[in-house]
C-alpha positions in Angstrom: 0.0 0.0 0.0 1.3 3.1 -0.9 0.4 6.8 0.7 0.8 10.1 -1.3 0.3 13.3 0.2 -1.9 15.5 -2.4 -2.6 18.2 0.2 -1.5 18.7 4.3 -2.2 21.9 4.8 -4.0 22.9 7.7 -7.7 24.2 7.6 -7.1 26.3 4.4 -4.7 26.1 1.3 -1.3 27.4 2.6 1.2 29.1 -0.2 2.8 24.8 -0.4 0.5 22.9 0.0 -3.2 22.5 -0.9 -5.9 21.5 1.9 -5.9 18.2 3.2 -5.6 15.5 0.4 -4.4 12.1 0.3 -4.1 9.2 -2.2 -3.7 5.6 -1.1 -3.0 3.0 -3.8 -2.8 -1.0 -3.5 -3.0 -3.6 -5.9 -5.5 -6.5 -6.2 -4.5 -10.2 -6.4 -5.2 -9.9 -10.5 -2.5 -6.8 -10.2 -5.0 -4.4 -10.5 -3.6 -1.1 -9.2 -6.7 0.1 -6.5 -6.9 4.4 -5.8 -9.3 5.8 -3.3 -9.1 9.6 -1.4 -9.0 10.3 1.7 -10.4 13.7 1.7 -10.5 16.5 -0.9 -10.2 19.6 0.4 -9.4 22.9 -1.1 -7.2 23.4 -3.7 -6.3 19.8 -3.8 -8.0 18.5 -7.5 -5.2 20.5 -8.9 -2.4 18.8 -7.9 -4.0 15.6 -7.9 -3.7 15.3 -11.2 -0.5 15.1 -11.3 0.0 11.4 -9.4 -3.5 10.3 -11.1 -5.6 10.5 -13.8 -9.0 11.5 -13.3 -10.5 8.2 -14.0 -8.2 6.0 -12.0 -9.9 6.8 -8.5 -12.1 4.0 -7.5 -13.4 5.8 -4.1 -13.5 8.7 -1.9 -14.0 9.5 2.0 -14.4 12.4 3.9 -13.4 12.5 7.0 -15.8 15.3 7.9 -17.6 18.0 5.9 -15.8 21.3 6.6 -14.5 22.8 3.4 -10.7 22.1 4.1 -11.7 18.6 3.6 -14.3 18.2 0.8 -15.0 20.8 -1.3 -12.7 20.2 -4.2 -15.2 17.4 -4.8 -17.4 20.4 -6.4 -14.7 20.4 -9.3 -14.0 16.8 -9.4 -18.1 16.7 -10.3 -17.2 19.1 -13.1 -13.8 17.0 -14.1 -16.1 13.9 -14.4 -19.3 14.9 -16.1 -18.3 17.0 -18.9 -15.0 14.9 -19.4 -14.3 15.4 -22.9 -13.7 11.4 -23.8 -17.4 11.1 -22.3 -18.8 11.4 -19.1 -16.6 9.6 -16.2 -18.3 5.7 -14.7 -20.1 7.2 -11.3 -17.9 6.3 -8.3 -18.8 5.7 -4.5 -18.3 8.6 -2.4 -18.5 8.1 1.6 -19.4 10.8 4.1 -21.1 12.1 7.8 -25.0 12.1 7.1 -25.9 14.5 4.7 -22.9 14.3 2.4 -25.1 14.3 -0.7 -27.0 17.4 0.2 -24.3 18.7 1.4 -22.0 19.0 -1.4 -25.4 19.2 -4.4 -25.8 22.6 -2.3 -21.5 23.6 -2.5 -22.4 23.9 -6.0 -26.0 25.2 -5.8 -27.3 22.0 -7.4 -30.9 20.7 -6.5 -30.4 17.8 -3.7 -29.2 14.7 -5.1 -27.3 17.3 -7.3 -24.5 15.3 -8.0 -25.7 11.9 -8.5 -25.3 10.7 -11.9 -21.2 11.1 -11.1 -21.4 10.1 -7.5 -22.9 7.4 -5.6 -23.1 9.1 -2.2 -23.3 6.6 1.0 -23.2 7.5 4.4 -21.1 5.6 6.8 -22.4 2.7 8.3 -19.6 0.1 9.2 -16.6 -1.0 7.6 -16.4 -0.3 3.9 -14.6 -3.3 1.6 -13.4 -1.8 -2.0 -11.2 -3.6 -4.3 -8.0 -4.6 -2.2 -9.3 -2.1 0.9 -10.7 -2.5 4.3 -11.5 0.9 5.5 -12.9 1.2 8.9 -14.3 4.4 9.8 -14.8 5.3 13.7 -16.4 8.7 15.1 -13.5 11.5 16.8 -13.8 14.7 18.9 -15.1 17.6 16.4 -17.2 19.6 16.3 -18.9 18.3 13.5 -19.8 14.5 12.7 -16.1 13.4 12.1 -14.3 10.2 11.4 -11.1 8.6 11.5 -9.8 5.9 9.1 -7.9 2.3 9.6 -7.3 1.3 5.6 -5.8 -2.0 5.3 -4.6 -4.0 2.3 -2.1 -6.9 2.1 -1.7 -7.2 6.0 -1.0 -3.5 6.4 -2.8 -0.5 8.3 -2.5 3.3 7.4 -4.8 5.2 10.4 -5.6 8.1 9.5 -6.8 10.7 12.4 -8.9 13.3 10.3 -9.4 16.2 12.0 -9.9 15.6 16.3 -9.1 16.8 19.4 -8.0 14.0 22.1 -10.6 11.3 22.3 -10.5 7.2 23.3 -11.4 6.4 19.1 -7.4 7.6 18.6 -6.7 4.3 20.3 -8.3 1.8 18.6 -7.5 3.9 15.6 -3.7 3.6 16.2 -3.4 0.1 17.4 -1.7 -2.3 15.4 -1.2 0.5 12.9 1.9 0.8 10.6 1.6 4.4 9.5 0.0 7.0 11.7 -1.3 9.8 10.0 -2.5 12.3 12.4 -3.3 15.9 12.4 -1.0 18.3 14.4 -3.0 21.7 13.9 -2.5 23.3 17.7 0.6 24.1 19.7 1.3 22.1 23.0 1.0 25.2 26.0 -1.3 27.4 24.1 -4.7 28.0 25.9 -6.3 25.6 22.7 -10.2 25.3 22.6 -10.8 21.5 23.5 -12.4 18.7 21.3 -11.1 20.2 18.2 -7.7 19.6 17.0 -4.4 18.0 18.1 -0.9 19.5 19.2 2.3 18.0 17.9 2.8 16.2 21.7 -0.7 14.6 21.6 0.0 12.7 18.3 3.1 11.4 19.3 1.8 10.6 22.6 -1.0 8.5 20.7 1.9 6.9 18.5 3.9 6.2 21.3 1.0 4.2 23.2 0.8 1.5 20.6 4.2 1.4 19.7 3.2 2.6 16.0 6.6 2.2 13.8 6.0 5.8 12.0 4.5 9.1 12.6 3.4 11.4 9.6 2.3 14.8 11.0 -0.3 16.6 8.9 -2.6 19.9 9.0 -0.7 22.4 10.4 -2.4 25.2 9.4 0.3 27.9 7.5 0.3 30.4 10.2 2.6 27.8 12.7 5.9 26.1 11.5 5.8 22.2 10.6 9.0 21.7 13.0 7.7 22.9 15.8 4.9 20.2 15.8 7.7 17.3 15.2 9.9 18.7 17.4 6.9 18.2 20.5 6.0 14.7 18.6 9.8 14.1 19.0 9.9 14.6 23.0 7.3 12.1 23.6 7.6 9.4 20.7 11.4 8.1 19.3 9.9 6.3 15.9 10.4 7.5 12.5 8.9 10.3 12.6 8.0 13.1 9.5 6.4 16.0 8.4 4.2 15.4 6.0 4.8 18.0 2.6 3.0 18.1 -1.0 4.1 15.1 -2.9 5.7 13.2 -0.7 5.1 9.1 -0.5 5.3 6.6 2.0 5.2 3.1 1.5 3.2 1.6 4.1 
């Protein structure tokens, strides 16, 4: 299973990085190469396009619906219906309650809106596409929000989404091979609670379940990406990285 960062940047497009974006790929026992999203936030369909065509995604999730995290779905509706080799094949796209409406309205469509490109489904339980198990559980936002355990060939990516500190980052980051976690507030500032994480929470999560590497994400482009390592650093000695447009992990 491979990881590519699309977009990391934190709660808006920063000047290096789109919003929060990222491609997972994993081949099927035929060799089939599967790709699903996990997220599309702002500013991330451009640069997506340059580790995908268009019609090689299979799936997308949103973690939650705030527009750092979905909204470049709105052109990826445009990219796929008036595709000029013919309208794109409609793929699944998984979401809070509501997703549907929610983004037919971004684009001030009548609800379904979207439909004929997207077949919207709310989550419900573990999801099973192509070579993927994706497990979605509920974290500490203030909107419906989820976290992500995507597993293929024996390996786990968890994925924190956006949260503050909650019990679902444990069973989220057990047995996990690659922690991506969000890192959007700084450890000692008076920070609002159930909303994001600092830099020493997410390592202190990693370091629990003795999770092999750390991949901060979503600081937003006011802080410096260091600084979040650097508190992941006192707290959790794996392999530990910033995440940064284009980068890929192999998981």
């Amino acid at each position: 299973m491979r990881l590519t960062v699309i977009g990391c940047s934190g709660s808006f497009a920063g000047p290096d990085s789109a919003a929060s974006c990222y491609l997972v790929e994993a081949d099927d026992a035929d060799g089939r190469t599967w790709r699903i999203l996990l997220d599309m936030g702002s500013g991330s369909l451009g640069p997506l396009q340059r580790y995908t065509d268009a019609d090689d995604v299979h799936g997308v999730l949103f973690s939650h619906l705030h527009p750092d995290h979905c909204l470049d779905l709105c052109g990826y509706y445009v990219l796929r219906k008036y595709h000029p080799g013919g309208a794109l094949p409609r793929i699944p796209v998984w979401g809070p309650t509501g997703v549907a409406r929610r983004m037919a309205h971004a684009y001030d469509l009548p609800d379904p809106g979207m439909d004929a490109e997207f077949d919207f489904r709310e989550y419900a339980g573990p999801i099973d596409l192509g070579p993927f198990r994706i497990e979605p559980y509920a974290v500490a936002h203030p909107v419906p929000a989820h976290g992500f355990r995507v597993t293929a060939d024996g390996r786990t990516l968890a994925y924190t989404g956006d949260t503050g500190p909650c019990d679902a980052l444990d069973r989220l980051a057990a047995g996990a091979d690659l922690l991506l976690a969000e890192a959007s507030f700084r450890h000692g500032d008076d920070n609002p609670g159930a909303l994001h994480l600092t830099g020493r929470e997410a390592g202190e999560v990693a370091a629990r379940h003795g999770v092999p590497r750390l991949v901060l994400t979503h600081v937003p482009p006011w802080y410096d990406v260091a600084d979040m390592v650097a508190e992941a650093a006192e707290v959790y000695d794996g392999d530990l990285l910033a995440a940064a447009a284009g980068a890929t992990y192999d998981v």
